[in-house]
C-alpha positions, -999 to +999 in steps of 0.1 A: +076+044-126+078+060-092+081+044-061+046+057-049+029+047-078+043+012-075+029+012-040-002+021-051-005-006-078+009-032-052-017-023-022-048-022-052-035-060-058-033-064-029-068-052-022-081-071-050-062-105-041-082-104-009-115-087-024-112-056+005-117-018-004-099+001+017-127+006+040-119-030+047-080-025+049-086+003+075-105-023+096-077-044+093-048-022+102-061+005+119-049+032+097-074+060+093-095+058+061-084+093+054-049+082+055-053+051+031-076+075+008-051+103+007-027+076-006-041+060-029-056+089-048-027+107-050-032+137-024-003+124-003+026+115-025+048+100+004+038+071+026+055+063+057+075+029+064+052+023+096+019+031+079+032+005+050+042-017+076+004-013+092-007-019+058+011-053+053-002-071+089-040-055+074-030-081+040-015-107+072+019-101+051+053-089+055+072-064+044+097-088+023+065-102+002+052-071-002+080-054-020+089-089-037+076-084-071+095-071-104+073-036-103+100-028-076+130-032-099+133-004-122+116+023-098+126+061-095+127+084-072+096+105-057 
């Protein structure tokens, strides 16, 4: 799998965990709603470590739990 998917899958669980859409993730971190959407559907293959970072104080999270789950072991380069 590819590190961007992985991200994807771990932000939707994320999302579901804490019953948001992303409409309710951009409230809580600030990143635009264009950002988020061009993520997750796939328009922007790349995100950037401080948007992620954003992303993980919107989920009250760190970094470390957010990349602390076996989807991350076997991932391959964008």
């Amino acid at each position: 799998m590819k590190l961007s998917d992985a991200v994807r899958k771990r932000i939707r669980y994320y999302l579901d965990l804490n019953s948001i859409s992303i409409w309710g993730l951009f409230k809580a971190s600030g990143i635009p709603r264009s950002t988020l959407c061009a993520f997750m559907n796939g328009t922007t293959e790349l995100i950037k470590l401080d948007t992620l970072l954003h992303v993980c104080e919107g989920f009250n999270i760190t970094l470390i739990e957010f990349f602390s789950d076996p989807i991350f072991n076997d991932v391959e380069q964008d």
